[in-house]
N, C-alpha and C positions, 0 to 999 in steps of 0.2 A: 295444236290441232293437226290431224290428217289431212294431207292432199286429198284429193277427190279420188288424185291415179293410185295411190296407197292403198284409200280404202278397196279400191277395186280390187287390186292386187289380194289383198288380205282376206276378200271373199272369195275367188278362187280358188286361193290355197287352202280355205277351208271346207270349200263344198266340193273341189273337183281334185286337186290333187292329196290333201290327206287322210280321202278315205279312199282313194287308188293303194295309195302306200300302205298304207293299214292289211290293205285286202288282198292285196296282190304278193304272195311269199312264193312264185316261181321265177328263180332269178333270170331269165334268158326273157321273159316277156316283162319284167318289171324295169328291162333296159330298155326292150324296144319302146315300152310307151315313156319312158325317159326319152329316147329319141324323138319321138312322135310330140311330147309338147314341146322341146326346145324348137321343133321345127316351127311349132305354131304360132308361140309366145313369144320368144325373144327378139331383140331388135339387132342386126348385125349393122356394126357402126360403119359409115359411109369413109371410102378407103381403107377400109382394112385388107391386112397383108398378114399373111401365113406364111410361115418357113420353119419346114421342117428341120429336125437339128439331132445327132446323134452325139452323145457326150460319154467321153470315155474317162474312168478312171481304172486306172490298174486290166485287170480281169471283166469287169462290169464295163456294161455298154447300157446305158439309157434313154428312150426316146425321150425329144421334147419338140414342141413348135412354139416359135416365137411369135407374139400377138402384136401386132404396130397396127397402130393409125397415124403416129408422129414421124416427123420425115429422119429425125436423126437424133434419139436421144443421148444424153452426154452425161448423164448422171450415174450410170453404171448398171447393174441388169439385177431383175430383181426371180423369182424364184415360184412359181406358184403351185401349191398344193390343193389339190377342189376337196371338195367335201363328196357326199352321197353315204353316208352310213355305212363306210368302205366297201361299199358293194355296186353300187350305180354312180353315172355322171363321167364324161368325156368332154373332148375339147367342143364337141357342139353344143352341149350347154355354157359355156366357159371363155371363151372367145372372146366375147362383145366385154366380160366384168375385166377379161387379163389385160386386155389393151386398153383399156378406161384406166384399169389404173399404173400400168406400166407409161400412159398418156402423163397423167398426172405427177406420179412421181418422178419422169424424165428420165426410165430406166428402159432397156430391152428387157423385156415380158418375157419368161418361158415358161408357159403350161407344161408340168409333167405327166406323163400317158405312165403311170405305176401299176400296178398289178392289182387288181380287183379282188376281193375274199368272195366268195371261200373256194376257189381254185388255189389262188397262193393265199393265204392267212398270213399273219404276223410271220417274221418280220420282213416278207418280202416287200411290201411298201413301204417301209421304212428304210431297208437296205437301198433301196433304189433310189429314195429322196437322200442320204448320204453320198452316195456314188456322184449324182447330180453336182451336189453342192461340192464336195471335191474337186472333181472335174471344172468346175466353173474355180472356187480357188486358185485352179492350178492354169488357168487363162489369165494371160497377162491385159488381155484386153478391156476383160471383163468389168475392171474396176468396182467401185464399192457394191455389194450385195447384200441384198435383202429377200428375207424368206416371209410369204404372204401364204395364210391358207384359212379354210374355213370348214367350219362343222369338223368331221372326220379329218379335213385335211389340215384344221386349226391341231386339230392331238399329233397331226404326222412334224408339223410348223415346229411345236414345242418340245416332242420328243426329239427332233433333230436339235432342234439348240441345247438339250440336256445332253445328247451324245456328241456336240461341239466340245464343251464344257466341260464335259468328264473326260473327255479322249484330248484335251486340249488342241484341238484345233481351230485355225485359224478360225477368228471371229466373224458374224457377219455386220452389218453396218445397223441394221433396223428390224425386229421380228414384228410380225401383225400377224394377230388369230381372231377371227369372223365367227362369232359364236362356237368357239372352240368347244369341243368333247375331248377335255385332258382329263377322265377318273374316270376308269371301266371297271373300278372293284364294285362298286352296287349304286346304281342310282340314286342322284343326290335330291333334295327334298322336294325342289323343285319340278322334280320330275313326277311327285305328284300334287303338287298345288299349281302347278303349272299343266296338267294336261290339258284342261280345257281349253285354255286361256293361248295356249301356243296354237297359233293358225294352221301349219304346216307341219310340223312332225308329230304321228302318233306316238306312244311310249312304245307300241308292241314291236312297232320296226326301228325304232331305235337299239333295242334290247335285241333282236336279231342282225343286226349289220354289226353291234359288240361282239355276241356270240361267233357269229359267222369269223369275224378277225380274229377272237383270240382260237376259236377253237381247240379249248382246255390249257392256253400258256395261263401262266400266274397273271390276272389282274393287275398286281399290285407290282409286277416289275417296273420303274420308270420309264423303259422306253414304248409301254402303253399307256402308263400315267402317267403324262409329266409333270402334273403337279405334285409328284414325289418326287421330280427329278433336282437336280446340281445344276444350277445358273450360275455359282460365282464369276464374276466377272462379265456377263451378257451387256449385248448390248441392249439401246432404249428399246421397249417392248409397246404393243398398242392396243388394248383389245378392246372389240365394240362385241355388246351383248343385249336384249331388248330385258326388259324386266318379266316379258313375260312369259317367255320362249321358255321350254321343260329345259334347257342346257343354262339357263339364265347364272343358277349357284353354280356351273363349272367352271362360267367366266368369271365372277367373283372370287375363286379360291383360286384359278391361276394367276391373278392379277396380284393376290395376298402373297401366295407362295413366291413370287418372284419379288415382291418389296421387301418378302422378309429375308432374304439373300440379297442387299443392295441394289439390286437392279429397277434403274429407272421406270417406272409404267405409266400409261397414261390409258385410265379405265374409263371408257363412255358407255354408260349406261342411257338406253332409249325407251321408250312404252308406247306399244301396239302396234308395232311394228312385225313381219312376218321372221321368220329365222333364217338368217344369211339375205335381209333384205336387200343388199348391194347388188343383187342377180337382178334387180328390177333399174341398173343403170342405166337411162338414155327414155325411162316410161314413168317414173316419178323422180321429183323434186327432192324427195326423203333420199334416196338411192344417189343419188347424183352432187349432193353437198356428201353425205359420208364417204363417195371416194373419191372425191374433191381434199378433206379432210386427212384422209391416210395418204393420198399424194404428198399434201402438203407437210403431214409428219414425216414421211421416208425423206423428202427432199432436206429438210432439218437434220435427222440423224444420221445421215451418210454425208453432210456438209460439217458437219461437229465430229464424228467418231470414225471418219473412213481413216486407213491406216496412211 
């Protein structure tokens, strides 16, 4: 049964922000009232600490800020990729869920500030979250890493571990994708026995924030699908999806495609729960054991698989 803060939550998101989203397709006002409720709604966690951070690989330079409420993590630093239907969502929505669970897994937190579509399209987001994770590779301090993302930035999560894994590079310790969107070739079924029933995304702006990214690449390349992609060899993978959410079959078939390539997974499946419900950490009980949960899985997979 639902918390009481859940249900609320889940009313919300279906009378006040998914039919903003639906309605609103002019991108430069459909950020600012993204601004406008993270200012409203969210909870910024008591001590937290921002720091900005520039990471360089090679040629690329990418921003990041790091999200702490912990005085000194020791577990090694973990990577985060946001969602927004690659087109909306900033560190001020993002903040309170990156340091909850950089808290929990005992890792430094760094939010990536990637390039938004459809200014940059594919594959400037991706090249950037590459560059990042590099860059952090190639920190000796860094210690064990782990790549965390959700919605949009669950597909950026798994196509970076697919171009890990085909370009062999250095592994990371633990992947976690939050109602991932890995398969932009044609909406999966869910996406229509799932519209109603998912609280917060319409289908129309989902199919526009794809659009808007690929902006006529191939669909069906793995590094916008990654459930076509090359895992051999990945590390433990985590992915939490609600049953009811229109993304519900993408988290099911990335969770397939990666057992079917050996790769460890651990698939949690939830019911009536809103999509990327973890953004409600620190305001329900539901939100607060799942990244309670992916803490405690990063802490396990980077204690077992760090190099």
């Amino acid at each position: 049964m639902l918390s009481p803060h859940q249900r609320f939550w889940n009313f919300y998101a279906r009378f006040v922000q998914k039919p903003v989203l639906a309605i609103v397709t002019y991108q430069p006002l459909a950020r600012q009232i993204y601004n406008l409720n993270a200012f409203l709604t969210l909870k910024t966690p008591r001590g937290l600490q921002l720091t900005q951070r520039m990471l360089q690989h090679g040629d690329d330079q990418v921003s990041t800020t790091r999200c702490q409420i912990s005085l000194s993590p020791s577990g090694g630093t973990m990577l985060y990729l946001h969602g927004g239907a690659f087109t909306i969502g900033n560190l001020r929505g993002y903040k309170h869920l990156v340091a909850a669970l950089g808290k929990g897994a005992n890792q430094n937190a760094y939010f990536l500030h990637y390039g938004l579509a459809p200014e940059p399209p594919f594959p400037k987001a991706l090249d950037q979250a590459t560059a990042a994770y590099q860059a952090l590779c190639a920190d000796p301090q860094a210690g064990p890493i782990s790549i965390v993302g959700d919605s949009a930035g669950g597909n950026l999560a798994f196509a970076l571990l697919h171009r890990i894994c085909s370009r062999d590079l250095p592994r990371p310790a633990a992947v976690v994708g939050l109602s991932p969107a890995v398969d932009l070739r044609a909406p999966a079924s869910s996406f229509k026995t799932n519209a109603k029933s998912d609280h917060l995304v319409p289908v129309s702006w989902a199919r526009r924030g794809m659009a808007a990214y690929l902006r006529g690449h191939d669909p069906a390349d793995p590094d916008v699908s990654p459930v076509l992609g090359r895992f051999e060899g990945a590390p433990p993978c985590l992915v939490h999806v609600d049953e009811t959410e229109v993304l519900y079959d993408d988290g099911c078939a990335m969770a397939a495609a990666l057992r079917a390539q050996g790769v460890a997974v651990d698939l949690v499946r939830t019911r009536g729960r809103t999509h990327v419900w973890h953004l409600n950490v620190g305001r329900a009980p539901e939100a607060d054991a799942s990244v309670h949960d992916i803490g405690a899985f990063i802490q396990r997979a980077t204690s077992e698989n760090s190099p």
